[in-house]
Backbone as ProteinMPNN parsed JSONL, in Angstrom:
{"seq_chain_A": "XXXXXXXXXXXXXXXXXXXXXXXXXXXXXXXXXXXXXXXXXXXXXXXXXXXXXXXXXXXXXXXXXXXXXXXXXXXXXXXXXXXXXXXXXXXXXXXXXXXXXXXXXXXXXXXXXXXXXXXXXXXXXXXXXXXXXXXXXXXXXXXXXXXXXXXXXXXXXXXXXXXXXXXXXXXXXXXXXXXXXXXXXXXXXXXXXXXXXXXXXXXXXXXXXXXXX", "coords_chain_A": {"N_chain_A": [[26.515, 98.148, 14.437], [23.742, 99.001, 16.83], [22.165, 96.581, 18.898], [19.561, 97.158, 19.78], [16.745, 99.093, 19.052], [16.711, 102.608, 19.77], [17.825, 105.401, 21.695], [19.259, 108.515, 21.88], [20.249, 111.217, 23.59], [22.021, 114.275, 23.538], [24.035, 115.795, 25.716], [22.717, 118.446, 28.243], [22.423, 122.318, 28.571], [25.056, 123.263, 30.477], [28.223, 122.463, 29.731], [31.446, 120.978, 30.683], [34.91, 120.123, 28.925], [35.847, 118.271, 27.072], [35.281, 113.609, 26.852], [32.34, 113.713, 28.086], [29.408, 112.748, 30.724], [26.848, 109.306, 30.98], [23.766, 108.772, 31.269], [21.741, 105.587, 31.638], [18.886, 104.616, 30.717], [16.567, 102.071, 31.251], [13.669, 100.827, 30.139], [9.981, 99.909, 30.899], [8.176, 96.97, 30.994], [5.675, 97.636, 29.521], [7.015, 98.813, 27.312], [7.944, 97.577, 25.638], [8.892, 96.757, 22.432], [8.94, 97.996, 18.911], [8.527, 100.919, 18.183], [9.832, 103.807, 19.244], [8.712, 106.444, 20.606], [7.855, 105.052, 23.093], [9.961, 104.876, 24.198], [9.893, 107.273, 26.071], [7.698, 107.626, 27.887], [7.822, 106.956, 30.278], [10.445, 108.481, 32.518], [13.879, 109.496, 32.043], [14.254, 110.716, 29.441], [11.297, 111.404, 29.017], [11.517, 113.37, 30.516], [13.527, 115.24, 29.994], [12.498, 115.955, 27.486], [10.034, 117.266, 28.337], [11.521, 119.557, 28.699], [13.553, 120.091, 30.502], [16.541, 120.311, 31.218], [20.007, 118.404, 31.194], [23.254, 117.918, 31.991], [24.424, 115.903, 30.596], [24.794, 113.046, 27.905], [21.808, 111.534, 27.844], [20.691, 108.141, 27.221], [18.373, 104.971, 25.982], [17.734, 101.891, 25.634], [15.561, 99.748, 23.655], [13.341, 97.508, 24.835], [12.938, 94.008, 23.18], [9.523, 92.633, 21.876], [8.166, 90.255, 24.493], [10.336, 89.588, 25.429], [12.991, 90.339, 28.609], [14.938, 92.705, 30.121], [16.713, 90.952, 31.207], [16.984, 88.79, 29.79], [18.948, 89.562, 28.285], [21.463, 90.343, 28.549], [24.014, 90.358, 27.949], [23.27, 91.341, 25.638], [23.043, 93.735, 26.304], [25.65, 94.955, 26.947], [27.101, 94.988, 24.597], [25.394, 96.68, 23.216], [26.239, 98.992, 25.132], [28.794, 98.863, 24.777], [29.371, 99.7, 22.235], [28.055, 102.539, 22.532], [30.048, 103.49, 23.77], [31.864, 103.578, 21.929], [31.032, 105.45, 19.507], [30.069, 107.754, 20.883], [31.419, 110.951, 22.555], [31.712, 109.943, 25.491], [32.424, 109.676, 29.064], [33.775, 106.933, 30.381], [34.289, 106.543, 33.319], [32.205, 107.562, 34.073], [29.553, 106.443, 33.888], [25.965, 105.789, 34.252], [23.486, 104.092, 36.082], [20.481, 103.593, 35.124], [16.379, 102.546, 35.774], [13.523, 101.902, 35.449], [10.406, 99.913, 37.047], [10.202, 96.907, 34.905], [12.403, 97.732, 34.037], [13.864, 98.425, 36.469], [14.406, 96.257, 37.922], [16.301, 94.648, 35.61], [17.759, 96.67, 35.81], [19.019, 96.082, 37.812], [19.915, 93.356, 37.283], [21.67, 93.519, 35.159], [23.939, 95.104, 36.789], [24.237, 93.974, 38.85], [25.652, 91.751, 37.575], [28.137, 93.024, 36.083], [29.411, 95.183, 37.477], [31.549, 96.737, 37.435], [31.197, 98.268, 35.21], [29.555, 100.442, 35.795], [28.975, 103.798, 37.624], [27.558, 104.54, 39.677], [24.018, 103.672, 40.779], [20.935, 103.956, 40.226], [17.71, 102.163, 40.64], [14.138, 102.559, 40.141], [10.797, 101.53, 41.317], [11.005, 98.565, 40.985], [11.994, 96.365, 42.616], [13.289, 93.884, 44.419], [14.135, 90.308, 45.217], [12.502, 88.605, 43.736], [9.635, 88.296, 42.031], [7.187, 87.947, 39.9], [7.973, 87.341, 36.444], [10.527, 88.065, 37.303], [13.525, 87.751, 38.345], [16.324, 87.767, 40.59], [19.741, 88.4, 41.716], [20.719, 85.898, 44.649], [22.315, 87.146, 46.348], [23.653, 90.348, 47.033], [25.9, 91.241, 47.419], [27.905, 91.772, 45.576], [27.628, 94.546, 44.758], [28.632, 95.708, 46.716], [30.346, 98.161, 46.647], [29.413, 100.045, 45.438], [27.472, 103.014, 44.452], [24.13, 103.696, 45.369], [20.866, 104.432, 45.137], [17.707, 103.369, 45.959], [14.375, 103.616, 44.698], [11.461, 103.338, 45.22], [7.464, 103.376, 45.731], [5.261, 103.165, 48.794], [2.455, 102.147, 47.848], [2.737, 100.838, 45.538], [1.153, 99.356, 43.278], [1.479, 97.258, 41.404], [4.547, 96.103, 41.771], [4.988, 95.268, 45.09], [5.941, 97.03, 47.913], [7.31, 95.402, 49.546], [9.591, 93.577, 48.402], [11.206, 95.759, 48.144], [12.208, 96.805, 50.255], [13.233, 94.141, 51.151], [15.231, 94.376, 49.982], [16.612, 96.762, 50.967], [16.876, 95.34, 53.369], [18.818, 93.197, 52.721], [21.06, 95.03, 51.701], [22.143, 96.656, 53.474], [22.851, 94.612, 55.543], [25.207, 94.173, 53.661], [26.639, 95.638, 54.208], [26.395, 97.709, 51.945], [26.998, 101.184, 49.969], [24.598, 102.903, 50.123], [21.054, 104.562, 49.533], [17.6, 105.065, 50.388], [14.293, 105.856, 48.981], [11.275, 106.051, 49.898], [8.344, 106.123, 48.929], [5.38, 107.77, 50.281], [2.688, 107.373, 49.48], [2.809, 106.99, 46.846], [1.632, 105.506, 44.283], [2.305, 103.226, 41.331], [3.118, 103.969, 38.714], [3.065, 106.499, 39.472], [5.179, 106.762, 41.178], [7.649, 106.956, 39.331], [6.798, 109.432, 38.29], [7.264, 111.1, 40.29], [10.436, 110.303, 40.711], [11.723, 110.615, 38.536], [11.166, 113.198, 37.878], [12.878, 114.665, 39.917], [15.208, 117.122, 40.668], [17.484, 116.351, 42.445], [18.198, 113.788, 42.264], [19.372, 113.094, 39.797], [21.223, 115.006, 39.961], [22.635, 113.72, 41.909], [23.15, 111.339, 40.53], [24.895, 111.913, 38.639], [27.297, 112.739, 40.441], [29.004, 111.499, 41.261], [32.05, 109.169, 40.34], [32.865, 106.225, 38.791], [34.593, 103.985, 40.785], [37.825, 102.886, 41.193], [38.338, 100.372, 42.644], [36.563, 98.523, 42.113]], "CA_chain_A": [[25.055, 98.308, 14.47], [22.797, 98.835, 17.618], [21.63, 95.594, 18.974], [18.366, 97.519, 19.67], [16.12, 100.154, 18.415], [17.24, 103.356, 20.84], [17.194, 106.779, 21.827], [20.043, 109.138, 22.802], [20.052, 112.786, 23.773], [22.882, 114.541, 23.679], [23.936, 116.561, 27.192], [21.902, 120.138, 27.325], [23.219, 123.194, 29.695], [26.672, 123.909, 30.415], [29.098, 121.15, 29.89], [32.558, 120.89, 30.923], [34.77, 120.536, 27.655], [35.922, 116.777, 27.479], [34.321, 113.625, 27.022], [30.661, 113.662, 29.244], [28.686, 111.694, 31.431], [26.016, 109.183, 30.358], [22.862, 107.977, 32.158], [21.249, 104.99, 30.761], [17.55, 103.894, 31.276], [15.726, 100.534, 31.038], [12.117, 101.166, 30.341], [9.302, 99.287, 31.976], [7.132, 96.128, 30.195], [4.431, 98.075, 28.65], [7.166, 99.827, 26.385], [8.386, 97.221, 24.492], [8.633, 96.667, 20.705], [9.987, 98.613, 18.261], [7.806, 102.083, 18.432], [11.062, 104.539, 19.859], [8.106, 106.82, 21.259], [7.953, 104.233, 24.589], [10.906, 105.387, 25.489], [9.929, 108.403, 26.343], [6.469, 107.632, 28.211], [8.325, 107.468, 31.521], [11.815, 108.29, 32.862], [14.588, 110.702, 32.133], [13.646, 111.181, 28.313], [10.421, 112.769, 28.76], [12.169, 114.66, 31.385], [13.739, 116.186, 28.42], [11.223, 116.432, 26.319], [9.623, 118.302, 28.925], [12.246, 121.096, 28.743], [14.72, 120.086, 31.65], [18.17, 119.793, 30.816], [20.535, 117.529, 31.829], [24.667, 117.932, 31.483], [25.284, 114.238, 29.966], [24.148, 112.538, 27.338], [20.999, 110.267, 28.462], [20.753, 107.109, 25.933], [17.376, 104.358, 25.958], [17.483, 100.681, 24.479], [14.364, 99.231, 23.597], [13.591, 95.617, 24.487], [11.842, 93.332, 21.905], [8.348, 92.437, 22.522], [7.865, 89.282, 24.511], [11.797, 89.296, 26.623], [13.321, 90.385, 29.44], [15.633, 92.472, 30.126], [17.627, 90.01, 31.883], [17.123, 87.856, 28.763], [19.601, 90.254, 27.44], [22.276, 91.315, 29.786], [25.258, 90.541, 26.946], [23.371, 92.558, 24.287], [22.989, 95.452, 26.638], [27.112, 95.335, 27.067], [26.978, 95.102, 23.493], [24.787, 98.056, 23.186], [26.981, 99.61, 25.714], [30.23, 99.047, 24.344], [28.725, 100.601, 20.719], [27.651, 103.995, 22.932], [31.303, 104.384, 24.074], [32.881, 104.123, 20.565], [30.184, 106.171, 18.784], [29.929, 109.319, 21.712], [32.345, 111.065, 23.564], [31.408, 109.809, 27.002], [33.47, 109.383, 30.021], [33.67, 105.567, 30.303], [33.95, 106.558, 34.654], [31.163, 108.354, 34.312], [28.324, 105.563, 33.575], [25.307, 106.055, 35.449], [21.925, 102.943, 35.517], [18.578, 103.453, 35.944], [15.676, 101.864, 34.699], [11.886, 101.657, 35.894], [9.371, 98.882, 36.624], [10.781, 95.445, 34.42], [13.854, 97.817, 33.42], [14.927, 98.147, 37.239], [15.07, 94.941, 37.548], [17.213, 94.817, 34.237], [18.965, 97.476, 36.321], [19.771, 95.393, 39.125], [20.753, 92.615, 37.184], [22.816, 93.781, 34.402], [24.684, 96.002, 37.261], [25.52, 92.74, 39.484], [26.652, 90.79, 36.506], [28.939, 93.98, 35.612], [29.463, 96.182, 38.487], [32.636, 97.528, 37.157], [31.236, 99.256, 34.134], [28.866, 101.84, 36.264], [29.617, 104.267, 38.959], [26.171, 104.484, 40.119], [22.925, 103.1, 40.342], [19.118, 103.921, 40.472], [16.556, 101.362, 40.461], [12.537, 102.991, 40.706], [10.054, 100.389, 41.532], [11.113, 97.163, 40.747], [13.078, 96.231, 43.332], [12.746, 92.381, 44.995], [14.588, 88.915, 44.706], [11.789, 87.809, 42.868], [8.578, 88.766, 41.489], [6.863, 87.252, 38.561], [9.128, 86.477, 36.007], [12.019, 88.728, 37.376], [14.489, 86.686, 39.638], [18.324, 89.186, 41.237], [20.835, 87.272, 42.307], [20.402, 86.144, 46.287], [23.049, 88.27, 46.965], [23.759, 91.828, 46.564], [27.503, 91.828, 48.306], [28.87, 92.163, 44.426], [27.074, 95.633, 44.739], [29.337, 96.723, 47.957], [30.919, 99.573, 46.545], [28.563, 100.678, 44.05], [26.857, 103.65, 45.406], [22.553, 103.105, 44.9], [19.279, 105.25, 45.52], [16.678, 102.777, 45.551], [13.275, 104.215, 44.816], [9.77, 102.828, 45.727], [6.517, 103.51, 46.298], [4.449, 102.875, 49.504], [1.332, 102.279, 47.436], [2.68, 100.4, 44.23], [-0.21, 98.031, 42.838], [2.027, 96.534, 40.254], [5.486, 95.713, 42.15], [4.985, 95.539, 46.32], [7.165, 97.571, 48.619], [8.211, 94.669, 50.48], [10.651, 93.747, 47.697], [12.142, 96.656, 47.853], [12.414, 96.505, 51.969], [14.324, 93.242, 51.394], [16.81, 94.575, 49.512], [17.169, 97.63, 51.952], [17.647, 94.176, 54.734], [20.121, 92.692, 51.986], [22.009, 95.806, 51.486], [22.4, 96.581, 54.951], [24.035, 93.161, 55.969], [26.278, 93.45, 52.972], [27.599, 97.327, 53.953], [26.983, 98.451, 51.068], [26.598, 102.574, 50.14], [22.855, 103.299, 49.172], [19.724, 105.466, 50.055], [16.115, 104.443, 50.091], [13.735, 106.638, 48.983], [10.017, 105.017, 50.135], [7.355, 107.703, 48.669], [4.564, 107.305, 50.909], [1.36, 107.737, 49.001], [2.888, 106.594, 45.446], [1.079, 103.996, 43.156], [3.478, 102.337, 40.52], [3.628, 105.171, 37.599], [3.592, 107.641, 40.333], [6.597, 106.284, 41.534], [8.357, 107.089, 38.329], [7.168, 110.861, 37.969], [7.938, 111.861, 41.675], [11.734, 109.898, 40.479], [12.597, 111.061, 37.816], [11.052, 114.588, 38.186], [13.375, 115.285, 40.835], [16.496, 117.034, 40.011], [17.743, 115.858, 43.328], [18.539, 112.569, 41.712], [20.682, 113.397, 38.611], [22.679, 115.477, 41.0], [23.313, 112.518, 42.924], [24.13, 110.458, 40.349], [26.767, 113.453, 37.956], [28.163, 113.627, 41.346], [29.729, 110.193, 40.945], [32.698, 108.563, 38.996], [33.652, 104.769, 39.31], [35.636, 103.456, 41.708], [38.991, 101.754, 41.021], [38.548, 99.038, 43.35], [35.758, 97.617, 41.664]], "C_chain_A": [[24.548, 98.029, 15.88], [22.384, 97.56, 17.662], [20.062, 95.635, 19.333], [17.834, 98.817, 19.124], [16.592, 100.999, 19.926], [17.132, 104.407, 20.809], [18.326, 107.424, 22.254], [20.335, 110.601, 22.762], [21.342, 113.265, 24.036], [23.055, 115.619, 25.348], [23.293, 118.083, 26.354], [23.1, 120.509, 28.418], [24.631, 123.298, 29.574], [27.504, 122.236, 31.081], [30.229, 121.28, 29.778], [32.941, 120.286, 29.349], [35.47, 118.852, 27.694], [34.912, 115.728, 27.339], [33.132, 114.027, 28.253], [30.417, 112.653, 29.76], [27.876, 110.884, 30.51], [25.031, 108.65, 31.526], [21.782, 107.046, 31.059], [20.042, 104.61, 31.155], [17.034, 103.045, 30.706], [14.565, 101.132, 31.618], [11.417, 99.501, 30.699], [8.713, 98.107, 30.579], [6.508, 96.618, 29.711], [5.075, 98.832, 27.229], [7.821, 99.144, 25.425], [8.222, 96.896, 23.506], [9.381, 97.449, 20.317], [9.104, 100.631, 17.696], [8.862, 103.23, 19.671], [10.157, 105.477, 20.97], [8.024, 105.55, 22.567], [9.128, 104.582, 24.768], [11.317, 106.486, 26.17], [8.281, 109.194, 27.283], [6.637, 107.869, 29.784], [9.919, 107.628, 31.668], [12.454, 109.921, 32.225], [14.507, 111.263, 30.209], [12.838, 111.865, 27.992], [10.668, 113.554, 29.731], [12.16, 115.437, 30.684], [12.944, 116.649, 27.788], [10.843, 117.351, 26.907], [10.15, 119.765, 28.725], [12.983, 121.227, 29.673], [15.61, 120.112, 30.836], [19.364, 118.896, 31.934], [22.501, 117.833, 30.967], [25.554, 116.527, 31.377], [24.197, 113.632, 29.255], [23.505, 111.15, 28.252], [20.488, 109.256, 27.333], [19.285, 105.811, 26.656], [17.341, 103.096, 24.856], [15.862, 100.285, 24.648], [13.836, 97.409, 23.497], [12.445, 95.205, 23.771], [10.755, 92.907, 22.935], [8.735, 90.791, 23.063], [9.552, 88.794, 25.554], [11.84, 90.439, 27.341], [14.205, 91.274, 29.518], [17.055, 91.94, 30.727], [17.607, 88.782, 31.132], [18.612, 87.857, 27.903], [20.872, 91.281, 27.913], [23.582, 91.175, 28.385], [24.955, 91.095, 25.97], [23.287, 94.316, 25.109], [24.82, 95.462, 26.893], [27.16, 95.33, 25.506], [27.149, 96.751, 22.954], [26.527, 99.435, 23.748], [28.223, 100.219, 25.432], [30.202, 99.839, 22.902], [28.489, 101.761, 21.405], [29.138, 104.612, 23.101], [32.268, 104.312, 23.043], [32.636, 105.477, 19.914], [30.185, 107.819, 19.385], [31.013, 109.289, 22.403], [31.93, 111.055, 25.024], [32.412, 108.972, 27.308], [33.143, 107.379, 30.68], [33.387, 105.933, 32.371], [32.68, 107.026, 34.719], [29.416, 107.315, 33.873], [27.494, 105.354, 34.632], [23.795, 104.663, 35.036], [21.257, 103.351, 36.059], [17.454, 102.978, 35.134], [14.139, 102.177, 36.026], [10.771, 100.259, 35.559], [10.441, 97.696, 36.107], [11.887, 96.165, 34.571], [14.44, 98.467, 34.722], [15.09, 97.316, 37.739], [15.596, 94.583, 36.833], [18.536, 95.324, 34.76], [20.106, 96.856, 37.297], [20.904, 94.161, 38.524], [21.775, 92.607, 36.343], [23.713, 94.391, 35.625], [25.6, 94.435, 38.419], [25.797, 91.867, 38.91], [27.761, 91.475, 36.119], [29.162, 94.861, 36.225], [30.52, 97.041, 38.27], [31.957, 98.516, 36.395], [30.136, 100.215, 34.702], [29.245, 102.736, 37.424], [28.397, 104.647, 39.675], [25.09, 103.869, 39.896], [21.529, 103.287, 40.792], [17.557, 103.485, 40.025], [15.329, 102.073, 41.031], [11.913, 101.664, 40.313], [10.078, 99.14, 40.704], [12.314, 97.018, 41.428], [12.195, 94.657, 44.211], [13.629, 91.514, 44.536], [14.001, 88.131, 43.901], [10.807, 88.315, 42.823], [7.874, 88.504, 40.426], [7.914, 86.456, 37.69], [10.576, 86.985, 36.17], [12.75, 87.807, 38.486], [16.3, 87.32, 39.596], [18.079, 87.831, 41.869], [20.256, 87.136, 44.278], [21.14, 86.636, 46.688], [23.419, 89.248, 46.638], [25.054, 92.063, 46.887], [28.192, 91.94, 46.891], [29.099, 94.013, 44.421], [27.986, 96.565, 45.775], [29.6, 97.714, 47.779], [30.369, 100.152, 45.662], [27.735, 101.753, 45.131], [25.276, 103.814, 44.854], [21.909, 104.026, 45.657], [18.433, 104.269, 45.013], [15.274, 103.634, 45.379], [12.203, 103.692, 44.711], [8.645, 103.895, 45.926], [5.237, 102.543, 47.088], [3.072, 102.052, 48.898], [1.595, 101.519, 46.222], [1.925, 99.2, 44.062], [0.437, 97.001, 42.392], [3.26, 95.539, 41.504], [5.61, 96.135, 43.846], [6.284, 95.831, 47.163], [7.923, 96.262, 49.366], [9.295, 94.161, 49.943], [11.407, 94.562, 48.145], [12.826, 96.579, 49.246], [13.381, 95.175, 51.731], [15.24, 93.052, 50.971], [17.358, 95.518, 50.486], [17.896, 96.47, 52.935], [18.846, 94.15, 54.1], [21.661, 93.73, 51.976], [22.784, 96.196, 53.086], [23.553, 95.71, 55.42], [25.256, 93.234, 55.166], [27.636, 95.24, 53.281], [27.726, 97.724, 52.879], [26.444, 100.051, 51.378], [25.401, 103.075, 49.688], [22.026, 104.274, 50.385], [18.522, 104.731, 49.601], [15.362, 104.986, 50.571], [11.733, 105.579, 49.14], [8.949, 106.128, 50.095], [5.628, 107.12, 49.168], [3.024, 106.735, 50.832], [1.423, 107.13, 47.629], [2.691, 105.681, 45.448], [2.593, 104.099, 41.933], [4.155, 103.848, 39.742], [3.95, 106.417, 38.267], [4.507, 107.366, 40.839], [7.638, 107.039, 40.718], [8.374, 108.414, 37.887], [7.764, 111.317, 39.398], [9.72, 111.763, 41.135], [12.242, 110.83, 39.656], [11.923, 112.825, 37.111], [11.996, 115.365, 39.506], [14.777, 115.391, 40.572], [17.826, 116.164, 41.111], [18.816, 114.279, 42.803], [19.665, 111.824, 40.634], [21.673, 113.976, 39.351], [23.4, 114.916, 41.558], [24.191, 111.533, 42.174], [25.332, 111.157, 39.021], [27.636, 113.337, 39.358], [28.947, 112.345, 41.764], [30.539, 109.439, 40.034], [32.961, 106.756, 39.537], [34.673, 104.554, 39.727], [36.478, 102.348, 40.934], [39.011, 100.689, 41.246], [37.604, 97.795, 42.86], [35.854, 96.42, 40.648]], "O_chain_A": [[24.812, 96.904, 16.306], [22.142, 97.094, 16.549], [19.337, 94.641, 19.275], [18.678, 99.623, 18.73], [16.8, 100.389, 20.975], [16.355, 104.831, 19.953], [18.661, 106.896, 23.314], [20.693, 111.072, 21.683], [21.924, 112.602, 24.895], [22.049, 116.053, 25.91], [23.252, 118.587, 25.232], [24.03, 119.875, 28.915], [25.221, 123.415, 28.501], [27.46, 121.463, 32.038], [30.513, 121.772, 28.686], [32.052, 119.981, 28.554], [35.417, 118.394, 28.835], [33.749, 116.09, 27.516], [33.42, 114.691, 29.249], [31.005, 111.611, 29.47], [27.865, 111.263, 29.338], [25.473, 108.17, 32.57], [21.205, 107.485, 30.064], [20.125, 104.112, 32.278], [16.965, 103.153, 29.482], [14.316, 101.645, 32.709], [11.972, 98.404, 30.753], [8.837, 98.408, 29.391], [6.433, 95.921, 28.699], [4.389, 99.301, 26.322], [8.289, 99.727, 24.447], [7.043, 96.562, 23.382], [10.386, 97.795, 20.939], [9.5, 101.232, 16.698], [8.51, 103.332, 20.846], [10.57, 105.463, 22.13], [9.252, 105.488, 22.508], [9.362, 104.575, 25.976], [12.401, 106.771, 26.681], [7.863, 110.348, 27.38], [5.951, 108.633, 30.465], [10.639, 106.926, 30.959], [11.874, 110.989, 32.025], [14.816, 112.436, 30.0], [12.937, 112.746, 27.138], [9.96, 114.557, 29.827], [11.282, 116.275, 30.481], [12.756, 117.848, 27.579], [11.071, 118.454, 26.41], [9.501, 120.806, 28.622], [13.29, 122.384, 29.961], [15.391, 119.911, 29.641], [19.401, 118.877, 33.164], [22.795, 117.902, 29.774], [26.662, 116.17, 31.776], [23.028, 113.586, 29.639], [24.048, 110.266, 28.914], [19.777, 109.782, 26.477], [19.227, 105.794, 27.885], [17.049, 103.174, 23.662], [15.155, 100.521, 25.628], [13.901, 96.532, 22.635], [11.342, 95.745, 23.693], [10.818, 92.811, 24.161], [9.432, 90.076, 22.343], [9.669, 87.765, 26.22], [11.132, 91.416, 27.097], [14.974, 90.849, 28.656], [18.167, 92.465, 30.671], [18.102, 87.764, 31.616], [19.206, 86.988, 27.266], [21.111, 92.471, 27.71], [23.945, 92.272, 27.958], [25.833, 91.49, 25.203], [23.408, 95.468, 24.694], [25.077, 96.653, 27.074], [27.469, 96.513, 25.37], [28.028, 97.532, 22.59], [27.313, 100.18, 23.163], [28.674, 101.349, 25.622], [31.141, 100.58, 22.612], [28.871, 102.574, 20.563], [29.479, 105.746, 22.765], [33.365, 104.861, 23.144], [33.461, 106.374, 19.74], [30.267, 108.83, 18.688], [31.599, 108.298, 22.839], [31.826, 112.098, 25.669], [33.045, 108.116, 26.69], [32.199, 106.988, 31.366], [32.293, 105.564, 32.799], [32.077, 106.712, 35.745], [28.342, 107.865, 33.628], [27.866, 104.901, 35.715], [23.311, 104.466, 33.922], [21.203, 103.557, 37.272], [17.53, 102.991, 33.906], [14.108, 102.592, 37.184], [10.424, 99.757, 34.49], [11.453, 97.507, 36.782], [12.718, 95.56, 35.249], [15.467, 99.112, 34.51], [16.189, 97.327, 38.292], [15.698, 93.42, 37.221], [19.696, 94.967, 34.557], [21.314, 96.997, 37.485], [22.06, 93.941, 38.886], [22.748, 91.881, 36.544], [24.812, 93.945, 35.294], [26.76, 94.081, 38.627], [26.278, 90.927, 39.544], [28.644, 90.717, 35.716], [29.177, 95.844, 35.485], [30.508, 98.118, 38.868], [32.048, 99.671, 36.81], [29.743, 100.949, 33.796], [29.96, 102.182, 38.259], [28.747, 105.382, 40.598], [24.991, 103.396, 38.764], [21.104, 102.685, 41.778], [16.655, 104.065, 39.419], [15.3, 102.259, 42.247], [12.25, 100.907, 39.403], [9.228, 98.822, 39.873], [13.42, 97.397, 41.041], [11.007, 94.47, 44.474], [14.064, 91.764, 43.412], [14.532, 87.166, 43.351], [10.741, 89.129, 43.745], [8.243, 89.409, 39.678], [8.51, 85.413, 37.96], [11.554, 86.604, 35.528], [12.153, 87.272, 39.421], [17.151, 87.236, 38.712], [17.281, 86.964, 42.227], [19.644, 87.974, 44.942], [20.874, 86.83, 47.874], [23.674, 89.146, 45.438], [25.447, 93.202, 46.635], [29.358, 92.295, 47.065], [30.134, 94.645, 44.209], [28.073, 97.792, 45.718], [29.23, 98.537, 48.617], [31.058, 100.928, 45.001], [27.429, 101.471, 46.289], [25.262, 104.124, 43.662], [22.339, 104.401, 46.748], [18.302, 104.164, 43.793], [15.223, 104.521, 46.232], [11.995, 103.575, 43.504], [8.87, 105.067, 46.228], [4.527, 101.676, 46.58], [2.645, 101.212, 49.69], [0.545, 101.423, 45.587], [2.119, 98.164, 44.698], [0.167, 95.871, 42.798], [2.892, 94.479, 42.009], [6.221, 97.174, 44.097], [7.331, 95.184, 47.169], [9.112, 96.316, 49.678], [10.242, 94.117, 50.728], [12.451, 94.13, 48.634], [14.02, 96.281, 49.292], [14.475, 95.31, 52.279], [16.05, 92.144, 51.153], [18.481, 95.274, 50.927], [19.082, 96.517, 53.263], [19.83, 94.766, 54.511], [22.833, 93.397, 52.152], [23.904, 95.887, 53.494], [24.74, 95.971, 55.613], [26.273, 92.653, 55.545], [28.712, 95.649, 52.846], [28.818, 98.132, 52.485], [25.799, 100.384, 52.372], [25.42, 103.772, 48.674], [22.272, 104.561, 51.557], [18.462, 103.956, 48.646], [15.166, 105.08, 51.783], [11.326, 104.648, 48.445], [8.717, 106.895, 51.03], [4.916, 106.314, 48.569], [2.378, 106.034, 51.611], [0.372, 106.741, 47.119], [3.162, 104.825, 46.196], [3.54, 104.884, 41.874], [5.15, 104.521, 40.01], [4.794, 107.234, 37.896], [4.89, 108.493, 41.155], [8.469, 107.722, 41.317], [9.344, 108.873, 37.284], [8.83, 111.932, 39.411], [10.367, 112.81, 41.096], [13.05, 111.706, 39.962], [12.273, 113.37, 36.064], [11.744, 116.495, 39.925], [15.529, 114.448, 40.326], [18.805, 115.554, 40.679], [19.98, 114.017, 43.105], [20.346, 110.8, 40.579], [22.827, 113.55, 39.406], [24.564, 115.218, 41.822], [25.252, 111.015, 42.521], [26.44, 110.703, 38.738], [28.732, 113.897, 39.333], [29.548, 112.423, 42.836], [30.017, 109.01, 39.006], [33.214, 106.388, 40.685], [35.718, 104.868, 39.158], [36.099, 101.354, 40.315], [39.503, 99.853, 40.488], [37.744, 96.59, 43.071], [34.869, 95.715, 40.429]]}, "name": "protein", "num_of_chains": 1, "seq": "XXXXXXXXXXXXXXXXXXXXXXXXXXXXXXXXXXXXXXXXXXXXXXXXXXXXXXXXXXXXXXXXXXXXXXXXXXXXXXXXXXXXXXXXXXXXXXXXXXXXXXXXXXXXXXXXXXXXXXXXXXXXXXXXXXXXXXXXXXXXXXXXXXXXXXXXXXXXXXXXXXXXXXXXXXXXXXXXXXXXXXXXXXXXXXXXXXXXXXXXXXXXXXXXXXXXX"}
């Protein structure tokens, strides 16, 4: 049994014959409870909905009202480990992203567990600290993980300078990332520029996990 209420789309378009990819998203604070519609208010779900397609199943936990999810980093391996019995997805092929609270979720489930993804893309919530979110002070677990951070210039909610001091952090630690800083975007606009851009999925299908990790 699911350790949360969830969402998962099977891959659209033309898919190689084997298992598939998966990309997983952590939605933001405003979407939690148990109402499955929030997970489809921002991110790569109502992508879908929209009428994109995507060649890997994209899957959505839902955190309970009132936690974190960094309350909940051993039920999302949980979760996790239940997606790769249940679907045929490529265990290399595990992709994170989350928005708002759930990339911070992203960040920290990924440097408690850096093995089990081969990519990673955090949109605006990015920082060492910020209300009640608190990432590790170091990012050097992250070295070989390859990352697209995404921000916006303009976010009300979660301030770019976070995100800037992970670009410092990452930097110092060599790791492999990009950082996308959208010049004009407020918070939610952050999140359609992101994950309206196919640019992004391309980047992260075009990634398997590293051995060394």
């Amino acid at each position: 049994m699911t350790p949360f209420p969830d969402l998962v789309y099977p891959p659209g378009g033309v898919v190689a014959s084997g298992p598939a990819p998966v990309i997983l998203f952590l939605h933001g604070s405003g979407e939690r409870g148990t109402d499955r519609a929030g997970l489809k208010v921002w991110g790569p779900l109502r992508y879908l909905d929209e009428g994109h397609s995507l060649s890997a199943f994209v899957a959505a936990p839902q955190c309970p009202p009132d936690l974190r999810w960094g309350d909940l980093l051993d039920e999302l391996d949980d979760w996790l480990d239940g997606l790769l019995r249940q679907y045929p997805i490529d265990a290399d092929r595990v992709y994170l992203t989350g928005f708002s609270m759930g990339s911070f979720g992203a960040w920290q489930w990924a440097l408690r567990r850096p093995e089990r993804f081969a990519a990673l893309l955090p949109v605006g919530g990015n920082g060492f600290s910020f209300r009640e979110h608190t990432v590790a002070s170091s990012l050097v677990a992250l070295k070989e993980m390859p990352i697209w951070m995404v921000h916006g210039v303009q976010d009300e909610i979660v301030p770019i300078s976070g995100a800037d001091d992970f670009h410092r952090a990452l930097l110092e630690c060599g790791a492999d990332f990009g950082y996308t800083r959208y010049p004009h975007a407020r918070h939610t606009e952050t999140a359609d520029l992101a994950y309206w851009d196919a640019t992004h999925y391309d980047w992260l299908l075009n990634h398997k996990r590293r051995e060394n990790r």
